[in-house]
C-alpha positions in Angstrom: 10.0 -13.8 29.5 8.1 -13.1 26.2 8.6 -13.6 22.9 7.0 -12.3 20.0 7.1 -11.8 15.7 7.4 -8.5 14.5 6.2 -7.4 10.8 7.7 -3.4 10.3 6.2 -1.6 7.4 6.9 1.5 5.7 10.4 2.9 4.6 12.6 0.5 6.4 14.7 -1.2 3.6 17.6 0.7 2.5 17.7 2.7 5.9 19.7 0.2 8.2 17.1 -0.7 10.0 18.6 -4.5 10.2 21.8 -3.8 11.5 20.0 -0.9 14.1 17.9 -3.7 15.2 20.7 -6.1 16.0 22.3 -3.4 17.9 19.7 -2.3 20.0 18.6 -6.2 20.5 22.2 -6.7 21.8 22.3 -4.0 23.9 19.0 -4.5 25.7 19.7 -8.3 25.8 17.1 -9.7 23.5 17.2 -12.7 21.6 16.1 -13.5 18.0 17.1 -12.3 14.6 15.8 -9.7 11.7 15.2 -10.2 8.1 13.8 -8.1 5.2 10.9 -9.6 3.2 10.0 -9.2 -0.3 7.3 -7.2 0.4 8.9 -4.2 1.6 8.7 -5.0 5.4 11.3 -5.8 7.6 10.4 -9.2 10.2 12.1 -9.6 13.3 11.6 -12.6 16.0 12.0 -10.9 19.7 12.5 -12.8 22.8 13.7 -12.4 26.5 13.0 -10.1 29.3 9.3 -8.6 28.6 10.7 -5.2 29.8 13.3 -5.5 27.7 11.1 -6.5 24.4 9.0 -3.9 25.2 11.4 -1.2 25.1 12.9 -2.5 22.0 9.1 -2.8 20.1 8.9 0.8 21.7 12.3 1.6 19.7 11.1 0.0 16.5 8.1 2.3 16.2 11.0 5.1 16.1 13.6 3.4 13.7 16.8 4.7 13.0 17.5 7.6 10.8 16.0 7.5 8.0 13.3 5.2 8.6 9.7 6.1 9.1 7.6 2.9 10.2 3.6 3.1 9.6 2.6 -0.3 11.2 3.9 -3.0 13.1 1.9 -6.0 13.4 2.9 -8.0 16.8 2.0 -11.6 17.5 3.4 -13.9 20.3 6.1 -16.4 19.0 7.7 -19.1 20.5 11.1 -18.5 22.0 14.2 -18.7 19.6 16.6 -22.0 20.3 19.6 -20.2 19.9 21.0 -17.2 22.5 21.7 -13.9 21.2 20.1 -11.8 18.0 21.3 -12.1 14.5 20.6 -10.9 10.8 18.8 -14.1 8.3 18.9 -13.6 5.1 15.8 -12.1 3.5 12.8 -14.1 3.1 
């Protein structure tokens, strides 16, 4: 298991990246949640099966349409308390 706090730059506000994120966290299993920041950035907490979070940090440097990411910084987190991955409001 890892878990781990991601910090998405470039053009991902106003692309859907959010609600791509939740899906793809869902559909690989992962737990957390995924919130834009003032700064432009989108934040994201990712926990469960290191595979798993792998392939979905793997998926982040992609995006969905529309996006086009130019960093993400990556530290290790603590694990969420709560099952499954949902949207917070923005920080």
């Amino acid at each position: 298991m890892s878990a781990k706090r991601l910090v998405i730059s470039g053009r991902v506000q106003g692309v859907g990246f959010r609600e791509w994120l939740v899906a793809a966290a869902r559909k690989l299993g992962v737990s957390g949640w995924v919130r834009n920041r003032s700064d432009g950035a989108v934040e994201a907490l990712v926990a469960g099966d290191t595979d798993a979070v792998e392939e979905l940090l793997r998926a982040c440097r992609r995006g969905p349409r529309g996006a086009q990411v130019t960093s993400i910084e990556e530290e290790l987190a603590e694990q969420p308390e709560e099952m499954g991955f949902s949207r917070l409001p923005s920080a």
